[in-house]
NUKE-913090 format. One record per residue (C-alpha): residue in one letter; residue number from 0; x, y, z. Coordinates in pm, whole numbers, plus 50000, padded with zeros to 5 digits. Layout:
<atoms>
+-----+-----+-------+-------+-------+
: res :   n :    px :    py :    pz :
+-----+-----+-------+-------+-------+
:   A : NUM :     X :     Y :     Z :
...
+-----+-----+-------+-------+-------+
</atoms>
This chain:
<atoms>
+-----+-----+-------+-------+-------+
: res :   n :    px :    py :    pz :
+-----+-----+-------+-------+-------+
:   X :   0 : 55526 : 42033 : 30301 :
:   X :   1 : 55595 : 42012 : 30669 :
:   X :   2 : 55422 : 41763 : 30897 :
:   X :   3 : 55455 : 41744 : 31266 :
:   X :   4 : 55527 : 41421 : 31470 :
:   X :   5 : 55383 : 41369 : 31822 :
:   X :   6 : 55535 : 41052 : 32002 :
:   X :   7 : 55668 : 40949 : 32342 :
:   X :   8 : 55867 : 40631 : 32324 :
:   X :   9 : 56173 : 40646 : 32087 :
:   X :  10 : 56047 : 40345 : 31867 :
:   X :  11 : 55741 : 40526 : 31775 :
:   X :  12 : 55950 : 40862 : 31766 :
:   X :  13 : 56200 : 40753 : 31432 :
:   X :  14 : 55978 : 40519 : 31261 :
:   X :  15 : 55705 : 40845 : 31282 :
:   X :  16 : 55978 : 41113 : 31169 :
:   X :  17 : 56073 : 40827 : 30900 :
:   X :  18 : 55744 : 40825 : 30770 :
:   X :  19 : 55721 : 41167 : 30768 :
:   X :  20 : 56052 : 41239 : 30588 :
:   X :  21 : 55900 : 41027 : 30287 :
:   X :  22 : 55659 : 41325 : 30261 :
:   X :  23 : 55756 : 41640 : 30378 :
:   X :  24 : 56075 : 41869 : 30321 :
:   X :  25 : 56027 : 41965 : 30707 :
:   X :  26 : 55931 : 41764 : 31004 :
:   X :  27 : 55909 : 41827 : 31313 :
:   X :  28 : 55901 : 41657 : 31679 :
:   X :  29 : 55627 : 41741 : 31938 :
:   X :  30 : 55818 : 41600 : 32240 :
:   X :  31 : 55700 : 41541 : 32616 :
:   X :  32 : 55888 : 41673 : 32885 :
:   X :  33 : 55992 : 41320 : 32952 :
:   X :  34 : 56024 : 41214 : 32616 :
:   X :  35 : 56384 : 41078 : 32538 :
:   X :  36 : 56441 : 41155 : 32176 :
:   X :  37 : 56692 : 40999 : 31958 :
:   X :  38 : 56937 : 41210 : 31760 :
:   X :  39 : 56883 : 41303 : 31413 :
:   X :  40 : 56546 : 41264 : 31377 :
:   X :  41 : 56395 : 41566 : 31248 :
:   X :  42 : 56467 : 41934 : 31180 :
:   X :  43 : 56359 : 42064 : 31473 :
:   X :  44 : 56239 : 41921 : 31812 :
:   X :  45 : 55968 : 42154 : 32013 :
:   X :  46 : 55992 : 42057 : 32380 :
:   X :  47 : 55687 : 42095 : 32554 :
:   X :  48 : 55725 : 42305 : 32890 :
:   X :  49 : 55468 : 42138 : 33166 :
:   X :  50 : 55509 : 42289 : 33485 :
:   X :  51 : 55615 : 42064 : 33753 :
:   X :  52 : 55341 : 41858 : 33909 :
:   X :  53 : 55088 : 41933 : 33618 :
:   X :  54 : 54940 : 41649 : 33370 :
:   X :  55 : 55086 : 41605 : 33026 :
:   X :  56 : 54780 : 41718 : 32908 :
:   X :  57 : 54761 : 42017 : 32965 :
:   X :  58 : 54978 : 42086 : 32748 :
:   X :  59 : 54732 : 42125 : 32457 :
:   X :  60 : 54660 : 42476 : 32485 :
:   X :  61 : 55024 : 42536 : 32406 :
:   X :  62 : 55038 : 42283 : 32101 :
:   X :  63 : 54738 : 42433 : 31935 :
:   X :  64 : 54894 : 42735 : 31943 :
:   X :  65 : 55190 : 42606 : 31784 :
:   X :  66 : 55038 : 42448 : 31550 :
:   X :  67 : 54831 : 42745 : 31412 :
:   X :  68 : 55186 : 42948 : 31430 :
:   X :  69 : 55387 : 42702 : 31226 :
:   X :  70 : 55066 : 42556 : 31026 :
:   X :  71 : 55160 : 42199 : 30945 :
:   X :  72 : 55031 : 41985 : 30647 :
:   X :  73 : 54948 : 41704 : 30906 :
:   X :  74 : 55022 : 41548 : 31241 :
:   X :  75 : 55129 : 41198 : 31249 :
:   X :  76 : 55068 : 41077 : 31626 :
:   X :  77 : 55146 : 40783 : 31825 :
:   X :  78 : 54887 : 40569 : 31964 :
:   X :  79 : 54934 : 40613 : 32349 :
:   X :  80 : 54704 : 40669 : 32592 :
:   X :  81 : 54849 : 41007 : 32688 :
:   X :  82 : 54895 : 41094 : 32314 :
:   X :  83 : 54556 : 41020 : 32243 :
:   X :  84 : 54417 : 41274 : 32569 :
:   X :  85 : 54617 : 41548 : 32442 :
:   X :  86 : 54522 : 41508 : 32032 :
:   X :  87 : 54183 : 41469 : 32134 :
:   X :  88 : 54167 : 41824 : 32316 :
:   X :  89 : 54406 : 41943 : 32012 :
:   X :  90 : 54172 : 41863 : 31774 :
:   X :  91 : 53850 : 41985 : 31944 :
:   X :  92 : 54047 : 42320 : 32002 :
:   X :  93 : 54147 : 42362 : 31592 :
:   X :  94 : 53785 : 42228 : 31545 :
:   X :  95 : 53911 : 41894 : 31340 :
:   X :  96 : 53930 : 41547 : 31377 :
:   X :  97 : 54119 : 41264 : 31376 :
:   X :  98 : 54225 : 40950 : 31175 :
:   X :  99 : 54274 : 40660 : 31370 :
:   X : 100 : 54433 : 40276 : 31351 :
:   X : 101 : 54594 : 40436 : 31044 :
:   X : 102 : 54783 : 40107 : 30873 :
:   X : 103 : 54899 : 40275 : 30570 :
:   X : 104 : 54967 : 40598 : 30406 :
:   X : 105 : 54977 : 40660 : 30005 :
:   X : 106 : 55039 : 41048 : 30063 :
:   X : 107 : 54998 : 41248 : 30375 :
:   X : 108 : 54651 : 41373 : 30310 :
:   X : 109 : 54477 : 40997 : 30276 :
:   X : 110 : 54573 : 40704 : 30483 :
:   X : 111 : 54366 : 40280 : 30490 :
:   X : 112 : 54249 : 40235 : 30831 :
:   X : 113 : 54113 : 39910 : 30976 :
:   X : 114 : 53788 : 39911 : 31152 :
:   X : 115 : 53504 : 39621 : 31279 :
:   X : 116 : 53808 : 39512 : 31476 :
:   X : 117 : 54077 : 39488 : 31218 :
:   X : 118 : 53757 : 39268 : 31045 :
:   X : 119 : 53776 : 39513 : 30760 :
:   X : 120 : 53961 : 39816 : 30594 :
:   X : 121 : 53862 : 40158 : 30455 :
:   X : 122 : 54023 : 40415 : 30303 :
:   X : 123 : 53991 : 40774 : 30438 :
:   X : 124 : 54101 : 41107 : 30310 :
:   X : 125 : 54109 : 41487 : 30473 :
:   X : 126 : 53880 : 41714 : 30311 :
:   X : 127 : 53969 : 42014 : 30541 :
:   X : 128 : 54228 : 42148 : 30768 :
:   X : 129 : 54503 : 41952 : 30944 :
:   X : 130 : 54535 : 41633 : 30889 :
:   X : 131 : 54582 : 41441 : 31201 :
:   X : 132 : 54645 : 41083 : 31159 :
:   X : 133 : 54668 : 40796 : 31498 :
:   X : 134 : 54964 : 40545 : 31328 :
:   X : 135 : 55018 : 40185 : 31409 :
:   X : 136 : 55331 : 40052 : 31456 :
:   X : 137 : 55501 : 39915 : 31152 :
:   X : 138 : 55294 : 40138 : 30961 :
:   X : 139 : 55645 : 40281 : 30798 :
:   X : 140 : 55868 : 39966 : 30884 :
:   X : 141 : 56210 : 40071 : 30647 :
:   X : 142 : 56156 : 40473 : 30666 :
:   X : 143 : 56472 : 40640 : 30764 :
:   X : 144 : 56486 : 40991 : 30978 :
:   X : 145 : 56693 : 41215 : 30960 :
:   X : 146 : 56789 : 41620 : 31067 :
:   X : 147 : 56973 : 41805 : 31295 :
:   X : 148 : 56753 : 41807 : 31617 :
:   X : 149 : 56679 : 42172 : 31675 :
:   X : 150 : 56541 : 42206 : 31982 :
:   X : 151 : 56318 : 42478 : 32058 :
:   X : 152 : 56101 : 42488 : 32419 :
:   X : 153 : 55786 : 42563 : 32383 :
:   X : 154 : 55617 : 42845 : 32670 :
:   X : 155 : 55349 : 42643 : 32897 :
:   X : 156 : 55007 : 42801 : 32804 :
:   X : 157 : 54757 : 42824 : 33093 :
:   X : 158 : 54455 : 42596 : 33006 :
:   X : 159 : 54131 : 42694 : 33036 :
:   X : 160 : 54007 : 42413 : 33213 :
:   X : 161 : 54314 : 42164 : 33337 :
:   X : 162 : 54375 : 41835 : 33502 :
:   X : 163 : 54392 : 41844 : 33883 :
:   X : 164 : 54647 : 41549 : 33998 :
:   X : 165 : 54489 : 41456 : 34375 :
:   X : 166 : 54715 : 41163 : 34440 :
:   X : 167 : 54976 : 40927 : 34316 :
:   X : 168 : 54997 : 40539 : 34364 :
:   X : 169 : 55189 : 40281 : 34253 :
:   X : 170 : 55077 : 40072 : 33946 :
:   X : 171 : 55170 : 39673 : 34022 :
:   X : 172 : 55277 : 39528 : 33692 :
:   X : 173 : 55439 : 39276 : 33500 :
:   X : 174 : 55801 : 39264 : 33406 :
:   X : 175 : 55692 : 39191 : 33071 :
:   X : 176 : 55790 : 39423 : 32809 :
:   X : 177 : 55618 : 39312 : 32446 :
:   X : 178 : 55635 : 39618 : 32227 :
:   X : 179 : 56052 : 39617 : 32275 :
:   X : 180 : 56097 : 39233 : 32194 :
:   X : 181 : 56250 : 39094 : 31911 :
:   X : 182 : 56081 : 38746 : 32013 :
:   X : 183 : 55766 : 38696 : 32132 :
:   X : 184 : 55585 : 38316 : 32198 :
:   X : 185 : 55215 : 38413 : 32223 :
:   X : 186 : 54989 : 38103 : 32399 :
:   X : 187 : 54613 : 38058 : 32341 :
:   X : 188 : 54329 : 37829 : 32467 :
:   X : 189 : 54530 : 37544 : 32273 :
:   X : 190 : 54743 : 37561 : 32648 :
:   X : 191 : 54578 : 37339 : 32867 :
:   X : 192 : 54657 : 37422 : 33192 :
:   X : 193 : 54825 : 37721 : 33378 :
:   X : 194 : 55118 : 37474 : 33513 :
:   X : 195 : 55220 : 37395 : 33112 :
:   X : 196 : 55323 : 37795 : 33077 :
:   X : 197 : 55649 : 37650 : 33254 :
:   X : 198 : 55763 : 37459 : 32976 :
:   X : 199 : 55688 : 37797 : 32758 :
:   X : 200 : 55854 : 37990 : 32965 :
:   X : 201 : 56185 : 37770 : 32960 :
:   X : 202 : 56166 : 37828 : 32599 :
:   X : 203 : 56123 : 38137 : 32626 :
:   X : 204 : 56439 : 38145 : 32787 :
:   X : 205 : 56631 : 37979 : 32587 :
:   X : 206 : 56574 : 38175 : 32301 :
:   X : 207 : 56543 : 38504 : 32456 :
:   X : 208 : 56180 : 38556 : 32368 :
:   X : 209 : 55894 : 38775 : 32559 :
:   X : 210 : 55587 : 38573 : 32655 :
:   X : 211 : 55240 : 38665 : 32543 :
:   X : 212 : 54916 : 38521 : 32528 :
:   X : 213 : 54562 : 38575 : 32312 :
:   X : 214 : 54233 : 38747 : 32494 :
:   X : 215 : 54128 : 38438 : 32669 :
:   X : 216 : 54427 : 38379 : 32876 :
:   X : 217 : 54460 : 38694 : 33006 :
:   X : 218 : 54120 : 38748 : 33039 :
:   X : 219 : 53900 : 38425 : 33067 :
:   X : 220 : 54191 : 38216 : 33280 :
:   X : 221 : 54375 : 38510 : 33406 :
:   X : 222 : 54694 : 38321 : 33379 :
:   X : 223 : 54915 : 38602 : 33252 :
:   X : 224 : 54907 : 38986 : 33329 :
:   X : 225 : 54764 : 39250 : 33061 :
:   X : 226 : 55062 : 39373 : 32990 :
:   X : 227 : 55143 : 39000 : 32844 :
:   X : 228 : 54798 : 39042 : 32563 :
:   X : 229 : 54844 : 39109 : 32217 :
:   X : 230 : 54539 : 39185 : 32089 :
:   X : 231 : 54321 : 39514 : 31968 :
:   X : 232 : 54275 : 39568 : 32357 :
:   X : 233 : 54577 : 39500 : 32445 :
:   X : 234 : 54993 : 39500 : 32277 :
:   X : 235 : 55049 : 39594 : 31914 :
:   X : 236 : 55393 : 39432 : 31871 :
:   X : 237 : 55652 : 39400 : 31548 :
:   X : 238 : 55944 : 39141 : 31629 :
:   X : 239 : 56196 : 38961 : 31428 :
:   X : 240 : 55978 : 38666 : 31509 :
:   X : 241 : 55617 : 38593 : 31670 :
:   X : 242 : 55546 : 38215 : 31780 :
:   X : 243 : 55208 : 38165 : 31840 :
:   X : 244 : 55111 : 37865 : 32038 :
:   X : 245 : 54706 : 37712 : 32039 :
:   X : 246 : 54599 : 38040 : 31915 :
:   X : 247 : 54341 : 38000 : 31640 :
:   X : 248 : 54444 : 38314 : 31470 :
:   X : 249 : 54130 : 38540 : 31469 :
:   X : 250 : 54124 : 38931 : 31335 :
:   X : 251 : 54112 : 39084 : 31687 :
:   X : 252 : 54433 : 38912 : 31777 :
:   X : 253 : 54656 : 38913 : 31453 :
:   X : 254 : 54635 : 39278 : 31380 :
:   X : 255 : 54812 : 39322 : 31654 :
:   X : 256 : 55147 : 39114 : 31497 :
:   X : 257 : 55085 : 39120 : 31143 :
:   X : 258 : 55338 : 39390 : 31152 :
:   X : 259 : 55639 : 39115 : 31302 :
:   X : 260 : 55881 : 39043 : 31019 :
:   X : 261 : 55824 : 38661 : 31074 :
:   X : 262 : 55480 : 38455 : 31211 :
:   X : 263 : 55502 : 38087 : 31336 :
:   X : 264 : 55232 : 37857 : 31437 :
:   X : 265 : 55178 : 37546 : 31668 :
:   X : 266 : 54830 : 37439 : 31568 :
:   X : 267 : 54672 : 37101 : 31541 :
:   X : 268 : 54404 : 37240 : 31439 :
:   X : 269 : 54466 : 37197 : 31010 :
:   X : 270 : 54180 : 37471 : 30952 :
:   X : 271 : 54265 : 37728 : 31212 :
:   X : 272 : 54283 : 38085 : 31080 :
:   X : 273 : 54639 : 38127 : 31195 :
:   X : 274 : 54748 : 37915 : 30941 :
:   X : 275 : 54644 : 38179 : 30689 :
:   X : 276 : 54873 : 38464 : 30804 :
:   X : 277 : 55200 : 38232 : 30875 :
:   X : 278 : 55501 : 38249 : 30742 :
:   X : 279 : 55561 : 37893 : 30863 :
:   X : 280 : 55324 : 37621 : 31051 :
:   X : 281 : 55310 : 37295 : 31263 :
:   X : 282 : 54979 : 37099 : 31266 :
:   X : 283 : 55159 : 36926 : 31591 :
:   X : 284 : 55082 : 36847 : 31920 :
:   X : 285 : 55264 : 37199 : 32121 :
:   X : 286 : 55285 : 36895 : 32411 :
:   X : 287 : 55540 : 36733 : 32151 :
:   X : 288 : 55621 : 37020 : 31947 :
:   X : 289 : 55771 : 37248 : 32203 :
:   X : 290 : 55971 : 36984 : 32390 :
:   X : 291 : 56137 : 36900 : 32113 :
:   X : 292 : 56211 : 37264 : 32061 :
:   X : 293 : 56341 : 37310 : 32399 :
:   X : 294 : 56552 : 36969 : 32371 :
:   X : 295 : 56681 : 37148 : 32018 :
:   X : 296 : 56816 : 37466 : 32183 :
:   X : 297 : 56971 : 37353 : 32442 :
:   X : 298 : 57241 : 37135 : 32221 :
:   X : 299 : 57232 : 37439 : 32012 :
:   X : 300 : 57239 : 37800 : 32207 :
:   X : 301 : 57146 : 38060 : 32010 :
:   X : 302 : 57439 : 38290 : 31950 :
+-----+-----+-------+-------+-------+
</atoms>
């Protein structure tokens, strides 16, 4: 079996080729001219050619035609905006479709998905063609890649219809960076005002954690950027440990950690959902809770 990985951030790129590799005797990276990839991750790496000044997408043409050369099993593919524009035209041009918010994998042909929001699951199988599957992160948490990297470049087809870049300006953003953290304290409504984020932020600090925040902050309060929401709309993340502060713990929001190897709660709240999907809880006051954390790590620094 061979399957082909599409991915643009190196996270994504092994745990994809990982996954693969429990599958197929050959895999094989679809990389982005910009894509840095990581060494022995698959048999062979096909490097997209773009020409300079030209979208990323328009290099479909040239991946369809790859893929009907080399005919893969499936296409595993990460869930990036760009990755997304380019599968999409991929697809329509092999006339297939897609699998998407793909959770887990029995075999390479079926895969549960979650839908309603992460409200519910289904299972869904391939009944023709390629199957080309959208994964979530933590979807193959322990996989391991391996191979020796072959890297083949792949000639820039000429779209029929392409993407006409007209300008370029300069996205304003946060310095936050949630899908790379290994800590993450995530605040909800249970945050009273927009001047108490200090005191999360010094713990933050202290224990070398990202902060995050549920829909309503970002959106409702507008206390924290986007690139701070976890959420269906927003950051799927995996850390070593999500703290989740006055958030009540509802689908749209915890699908988006369930995948972090360890959940915590600050609740007081004793029927709150997030109570449900946490590895350990606090029914405390966060005003009492969290100085008391603070006061803890600074007698004793994390090494």
């Amino acid at each position: 079996m061979k399957i082909f990985v599409i991915a643009e951030r190196e996270q994504p790129i092994g745990e994809l080729c990982g996954g693969a590799r429990l599958f197929a005797d050959e895999v094989a990276l679809i990389a982005l001219p910009e894509s840095s990839v990581i060494d022995n991750v698959a048999d062979v790496i096909y490097r997209m050619q773009v020409p300079e000044g030209r979208m990323s997408e328009d290099a479909a043409t040239s991946l369809s035609e790859l893929i009907k050369s080399e005919h893969p099993d499936a296409i595993f593919a990460e869930s990036s905006r760009r990755i997304q524009l380019i599968m999409g035209r991929v697809a329509a041009k092999l006339d297939n479709s897609v699998i998407s918010n793909v959770m887990e994998m029995p075999s390479a042909e079926e895969a549960t998905t979650m839908y309603f929001g992460g409200l519910a699951n289904r299972r869904l199988k391939k009944t023709s063609g390629i199957g080309i599957f959208f994964v979530r992160p933590a979807t193959f948490p322990d996989a391991e890649p391996h191979g020796e990297n072959k890297e083949v470049s792949v000639e820039f087809i000429e779209p029929a219809y392409s993407v006409v870049r007209t300008g370029t300006s300069e996205r304003i953003k946060g310095d936050v960076d949630l899908p790379s953290a290994k800590r993450i304290i995530s605040v909800g409504r249970g945050v009273k005002r927009e001047e108490d984020l200090g005191m999360i932020r010094e713990l933050c600090s202290l224990i070398g954690a990202e902060l995050g925040c549920s829909r309503s902050i970002y959106e409702s309060e507008e206390w924290l950027p986007k690139e701070a929401l976890v959420g269906i709309s927003g950051s799927t993340v995996t850390p070593d440990l999500y703290l989740a502060v006055g958030i009540s713990g509802q689908a749209q929001h915890m699908v988006a950690c369930d995948g972090s190897s360890t959940i915590m709660c600050i609740n007081t709240d004793p029927f709150a959902l997030i109570f449900e999907h946490s590895d350990y809880g606090s029914k405390g006051d966060l005003y009492t809770v969290i100085p008391r954390m603070i006061e803890y790590f600074k007698a004793n620094p994390l090494k």
